[in-house]
C-alpha positions in Angstrom: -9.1 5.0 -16.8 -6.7 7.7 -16.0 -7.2 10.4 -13.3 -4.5 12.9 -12.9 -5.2 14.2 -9.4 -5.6 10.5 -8.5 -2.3 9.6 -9.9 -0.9 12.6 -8.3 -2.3 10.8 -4.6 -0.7 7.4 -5.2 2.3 9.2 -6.4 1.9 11.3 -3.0 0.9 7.9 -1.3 4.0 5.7 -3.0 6.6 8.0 -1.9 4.9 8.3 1.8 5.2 4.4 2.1 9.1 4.5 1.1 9.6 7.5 3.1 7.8 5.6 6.0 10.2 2.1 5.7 12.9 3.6 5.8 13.4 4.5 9.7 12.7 8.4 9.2 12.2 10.5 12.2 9.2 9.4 14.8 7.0 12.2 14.2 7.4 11.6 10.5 6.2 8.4 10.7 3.4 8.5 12.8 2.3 10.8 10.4 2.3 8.5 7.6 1.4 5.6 9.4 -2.2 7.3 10.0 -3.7 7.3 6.3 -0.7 6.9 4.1 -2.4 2.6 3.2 -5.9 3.5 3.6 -5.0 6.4 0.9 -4.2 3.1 -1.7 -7.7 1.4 -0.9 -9.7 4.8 -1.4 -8.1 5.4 -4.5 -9.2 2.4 -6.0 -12.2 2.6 -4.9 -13.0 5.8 -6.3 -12.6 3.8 -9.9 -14.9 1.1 -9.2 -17.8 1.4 -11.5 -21.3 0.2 -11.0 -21.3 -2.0 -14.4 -19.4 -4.2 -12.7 -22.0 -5.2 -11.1 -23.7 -6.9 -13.6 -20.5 -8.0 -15.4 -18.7 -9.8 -11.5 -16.7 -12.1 -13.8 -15.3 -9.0 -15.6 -14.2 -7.2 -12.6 -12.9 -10.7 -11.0 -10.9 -10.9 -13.9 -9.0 -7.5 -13.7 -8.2 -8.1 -10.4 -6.9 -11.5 -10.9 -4.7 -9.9 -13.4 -3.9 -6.8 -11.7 -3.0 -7.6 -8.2 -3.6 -11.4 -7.9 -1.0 -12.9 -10.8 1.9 -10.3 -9.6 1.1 -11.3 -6.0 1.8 -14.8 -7.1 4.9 -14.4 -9.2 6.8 -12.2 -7.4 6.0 -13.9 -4.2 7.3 -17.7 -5.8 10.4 -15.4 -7.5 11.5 -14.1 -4.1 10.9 -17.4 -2.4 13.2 -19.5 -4.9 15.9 -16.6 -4.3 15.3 -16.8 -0.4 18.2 -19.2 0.0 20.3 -17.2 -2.6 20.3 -14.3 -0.2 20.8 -16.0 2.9 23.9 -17.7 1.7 24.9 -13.8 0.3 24.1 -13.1 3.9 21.6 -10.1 2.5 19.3 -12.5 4.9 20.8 -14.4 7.7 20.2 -15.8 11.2 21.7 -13.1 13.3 19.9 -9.9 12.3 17.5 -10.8 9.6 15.4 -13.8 11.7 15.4 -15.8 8.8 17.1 -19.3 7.7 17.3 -21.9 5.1 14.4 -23.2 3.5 14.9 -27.1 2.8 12.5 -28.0 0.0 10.0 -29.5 1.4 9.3 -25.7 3.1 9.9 -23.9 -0.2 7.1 -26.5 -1.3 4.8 -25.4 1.4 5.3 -22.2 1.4 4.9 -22.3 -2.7 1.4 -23.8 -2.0 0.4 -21.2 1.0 1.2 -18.5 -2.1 -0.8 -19.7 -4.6 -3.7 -20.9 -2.6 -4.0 -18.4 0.1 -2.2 -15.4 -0.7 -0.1 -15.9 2.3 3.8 -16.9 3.5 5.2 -14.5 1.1 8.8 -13.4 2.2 8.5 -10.9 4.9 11.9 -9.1 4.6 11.8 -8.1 1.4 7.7 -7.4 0.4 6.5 -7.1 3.7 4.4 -4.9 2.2 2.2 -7.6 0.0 -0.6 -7.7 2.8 -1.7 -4.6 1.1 -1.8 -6.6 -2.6 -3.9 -9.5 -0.8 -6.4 -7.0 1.2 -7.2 -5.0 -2.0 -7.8 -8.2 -4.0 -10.3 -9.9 -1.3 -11.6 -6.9 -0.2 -12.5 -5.3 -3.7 -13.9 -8.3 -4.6 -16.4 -8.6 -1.6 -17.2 -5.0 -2.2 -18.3 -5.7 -5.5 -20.3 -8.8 -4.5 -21.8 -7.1 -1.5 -22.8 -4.1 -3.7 -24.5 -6.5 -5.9 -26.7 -8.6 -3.1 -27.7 -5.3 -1.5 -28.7 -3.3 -4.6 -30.8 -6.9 -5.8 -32.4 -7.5 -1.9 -32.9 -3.3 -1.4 -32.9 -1.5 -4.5 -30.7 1.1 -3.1 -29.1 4.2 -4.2 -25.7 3.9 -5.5 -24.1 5.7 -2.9 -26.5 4.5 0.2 -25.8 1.0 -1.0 -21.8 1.9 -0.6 -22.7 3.5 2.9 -24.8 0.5 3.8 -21.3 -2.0 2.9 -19.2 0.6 5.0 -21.1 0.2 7.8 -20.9 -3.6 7.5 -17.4 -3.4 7.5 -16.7 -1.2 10.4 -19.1 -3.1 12.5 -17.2 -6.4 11.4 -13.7 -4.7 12.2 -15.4 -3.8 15.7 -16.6 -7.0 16.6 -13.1 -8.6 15.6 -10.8 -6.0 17.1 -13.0 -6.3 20.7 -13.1 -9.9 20.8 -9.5 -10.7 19.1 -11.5 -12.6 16.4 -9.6 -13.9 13.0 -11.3 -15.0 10.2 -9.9 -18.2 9.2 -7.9 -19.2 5.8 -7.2 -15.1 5.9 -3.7 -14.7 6.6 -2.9 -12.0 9.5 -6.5 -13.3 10.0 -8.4 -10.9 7.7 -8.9 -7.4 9.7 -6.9 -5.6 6.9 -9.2 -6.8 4.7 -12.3 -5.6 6.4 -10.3 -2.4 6.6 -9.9 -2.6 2.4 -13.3 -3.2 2.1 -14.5 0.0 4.4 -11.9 2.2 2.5 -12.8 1.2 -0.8 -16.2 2.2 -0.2 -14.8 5.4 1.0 -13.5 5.9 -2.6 -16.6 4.8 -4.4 -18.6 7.4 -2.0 -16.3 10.0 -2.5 -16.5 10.5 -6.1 -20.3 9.2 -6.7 -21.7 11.4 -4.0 -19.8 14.9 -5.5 -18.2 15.3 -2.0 -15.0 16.6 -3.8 -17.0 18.9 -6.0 -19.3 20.2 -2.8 -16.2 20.6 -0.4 -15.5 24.4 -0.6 -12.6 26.7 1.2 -10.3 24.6 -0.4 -7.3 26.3 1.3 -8.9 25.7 4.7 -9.9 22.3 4.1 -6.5 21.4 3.0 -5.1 23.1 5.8 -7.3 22.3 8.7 -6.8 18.9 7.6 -3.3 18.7 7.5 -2.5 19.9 10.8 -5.6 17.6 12.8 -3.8 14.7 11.3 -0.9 16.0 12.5 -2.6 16.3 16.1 -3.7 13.1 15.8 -0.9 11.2 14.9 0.9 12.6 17.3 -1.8 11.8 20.3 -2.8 8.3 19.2 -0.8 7.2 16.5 -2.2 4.3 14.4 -1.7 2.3 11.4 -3.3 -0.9 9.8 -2.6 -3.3 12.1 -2.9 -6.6 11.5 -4.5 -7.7 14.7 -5.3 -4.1 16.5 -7.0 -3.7 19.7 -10.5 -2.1 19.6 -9.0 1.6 20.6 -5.9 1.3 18.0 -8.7 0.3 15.7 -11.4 3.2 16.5 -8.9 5.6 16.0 -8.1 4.4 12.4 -10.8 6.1 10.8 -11.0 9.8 11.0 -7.1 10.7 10.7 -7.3 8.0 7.5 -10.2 9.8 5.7 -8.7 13.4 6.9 -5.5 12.6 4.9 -7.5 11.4 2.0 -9.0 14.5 1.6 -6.0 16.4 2.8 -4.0 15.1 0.0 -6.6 14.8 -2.4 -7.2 18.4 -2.4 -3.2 19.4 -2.9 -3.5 16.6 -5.8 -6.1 18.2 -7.1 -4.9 21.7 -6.4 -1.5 21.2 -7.6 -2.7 19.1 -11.0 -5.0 22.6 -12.0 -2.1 24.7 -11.5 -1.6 27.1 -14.8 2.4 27.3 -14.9 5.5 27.1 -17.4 8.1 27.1 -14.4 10.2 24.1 -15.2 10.6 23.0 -11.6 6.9 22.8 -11.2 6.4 20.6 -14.6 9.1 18.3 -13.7 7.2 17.8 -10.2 3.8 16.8 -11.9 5.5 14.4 -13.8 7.3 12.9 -11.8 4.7 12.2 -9.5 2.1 11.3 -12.2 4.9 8.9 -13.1 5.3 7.6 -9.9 1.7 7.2 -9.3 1.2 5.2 -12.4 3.8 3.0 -11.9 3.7 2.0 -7.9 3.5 -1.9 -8.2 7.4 -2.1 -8.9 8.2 0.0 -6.2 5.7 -1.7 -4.2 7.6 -4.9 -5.3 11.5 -3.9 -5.2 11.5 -0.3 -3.0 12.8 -3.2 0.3 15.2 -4.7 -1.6 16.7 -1.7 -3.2 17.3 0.0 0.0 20.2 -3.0 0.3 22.2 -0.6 -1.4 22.3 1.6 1.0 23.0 -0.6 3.7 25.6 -1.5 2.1 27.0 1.6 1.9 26.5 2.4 5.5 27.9 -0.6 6.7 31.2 0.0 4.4 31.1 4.2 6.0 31.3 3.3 9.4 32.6 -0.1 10.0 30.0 -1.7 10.7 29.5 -6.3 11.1 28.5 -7.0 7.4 25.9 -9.9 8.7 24.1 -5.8 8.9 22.8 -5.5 5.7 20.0 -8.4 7.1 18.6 -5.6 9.4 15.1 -5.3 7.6 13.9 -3.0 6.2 16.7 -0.6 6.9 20.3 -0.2 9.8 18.4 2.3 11.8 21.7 2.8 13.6 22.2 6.4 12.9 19.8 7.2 10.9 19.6 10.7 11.0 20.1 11.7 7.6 20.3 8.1 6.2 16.7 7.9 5.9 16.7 10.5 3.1 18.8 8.3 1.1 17.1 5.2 1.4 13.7 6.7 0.5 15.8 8.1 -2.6 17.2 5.0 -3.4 13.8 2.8 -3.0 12.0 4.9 -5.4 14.2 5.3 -8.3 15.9 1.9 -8.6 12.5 0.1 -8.8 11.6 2.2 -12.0 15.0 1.8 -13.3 14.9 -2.0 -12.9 11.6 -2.2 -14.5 12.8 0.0 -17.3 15.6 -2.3 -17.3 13.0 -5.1 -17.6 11.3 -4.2 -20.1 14.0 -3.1 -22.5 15.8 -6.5 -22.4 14.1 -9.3 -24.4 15.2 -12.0 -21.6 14.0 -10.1 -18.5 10.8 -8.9 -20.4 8.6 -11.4 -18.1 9.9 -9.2 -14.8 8.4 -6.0 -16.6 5.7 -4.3 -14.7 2.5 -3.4 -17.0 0.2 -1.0 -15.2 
């Protein structure tokens, strides 16, 4: 199913989470950091469809195949090139915190990936917690809205309220006490997160919020600028093990920049304009939003390139380019570079990919 002003928000959300890794200014960051990953879980969960309720296997299924399998593969590919890089020194000892595996760990960690979702390799997709949490937590979303709808008989959209609250009473309980659910990696709080935001999604769309919201401009506005408050007073982000007040003040700046960037999506798709600056915009975010896993996948690892370059501009110890994600070290305008560099070689990679027979099984297929 596609959604234009939805793939204008991951496209939005995708370049925020680039932009975010690569050591741009503080204030920029705590920006993003307070609803640029809940953005991804709402999105998703404004596609779920009741139906899959009575086909679970079905929905199971896609996920497997959407999030689960690429998980898996790219997780065992980067792990069997793990001691590749650290002999290139792209990973070493010094500034990366990383060694060599012998193969009794690449074994391990090879059965912590496929069994658990866990021990993937930090440096380069750090950012697979997200993969994991939106595979778990969809899946328990769809579960739960099953069980409740059978015991209650509930309305759609009470039944998705009903699963929030759930969720955020869970994520209270283990953010006070410092509980972790076990065989979770990180110990499972992101997935409760996942779960809550998901609903969000589902909510979102079913209860005609979007459709009831009106003063667009102000809504857009107003929103933009008490997320910027926000950040700025209490900055957050999905932690995985946050204490209760870093995880209170998830919610509202999260949902806020939903519906902050939402409303430009939506805005921005309904534009009626010819200007060739605006056209090449929408596509390119519509392309980017469609395409996010391999950036998701390869954004890390492409900003190596830069590194490189820095390290070669000023000087600097080559054993560097293990800083992860990015040499912070005057960063003032670097940052722009990276975030340049981390979205377009992805897509030119997979491109790559899929054009060459050989490297066909790297190909991303959204």
């Amino acid at each position: 199913m596609k959604n234009n002003t939805i793939s204008i928000c991951k496209g939005i959300g995708i370049i925020l989470m680039v932009i975010g890794h690569s050591a741009c200014p503080a204030f920029m960051g705590r920006f993003i950091y307070s609803f640029h990953m809940p953005l991804f879980f709402i999105a998703s969960g404004y596609f779920f469809s009741t139906k899959y309720t009575d086909d679970k296997f079905l929905f199971i299924k896609k996920r497997f195949k959407g999030l689960y399998l690429p998980f898996v593969k790219w997780s065992l590919i980067f792990l069997f090139l793990h001691n590749i890089f650290f002999k290139a020194n792209i990973l070493n000892a010094r500034f990366g915190r990383s060694e060599l595996f012998s193969f009794e760990d690449i074994l391990k960690k090879a059965f912590n990936i496929i069994t658990s979702m866990g021990d993937y390799e930090q440096t380069f997709l750090g950012t697979f917690w997200f993969l994991r949490a939106l595979f778990i937590s969809s899946i328990l979303f769809c579960l739960l809205f099953y069980l409740i709808k059978k015991l209650f008989n509930l309305r759609n959209t009470n039944t998705a309220l009903l699963i929030c609250l759930i969720a955020f009473i869970s994520g209270f309980i283990m953010s006070l006490w410092r509980i972790k659910l076990p065989y979770i990696p990180q110990g499972g709080i992101r997935e409760i997160y996942g779960i809550f935001y998901f609903g969000v999604g589902f909510i979102f769309r079913n209860s005609r919020i979007n459709e009831n919201l009106k003063y667009d401009n102000a809504i857009l506005i107003s929103s933009f600028f008490l997320v910027c408050i926000i950040s700025y007073i209490n900055p957050t982000s999905l932690a995985s093990n946050p204490k209760l007040k870093l995880y209170l003040g998830t919610f509202i700046p999260a949902i806020l920049g939903w519906v902050m960037t939402y409303k430009f999506s939506s805005w921005f798709d309904c534009r009626k304009s010819n200007n060739i600056a605006y056209l090449t915009i929408k596509k390119s975010l519509l392309y980017l939003g469609n395409n996010t896993m391999p950036i998701i996948v390869l954004s890390i690892l492409s900003y190596k390139i830069v590194s490189y370059i820095k390290i070669a501009y000023y000087g600097l110890d080559p054993l560097l380019i293990g800083c992860h994600p990015v040499i912070s070290w005057r960063n003032n305008i670097f940052w722009i570079f990276y975030s340049i560099i981390g979205l377009t070689v992805p897509l030119l990679l997979n491109y790559l990919f899929s054009r060459t027979r050989f490297l066909r099984f790297l190909s991303f297929k959204q």
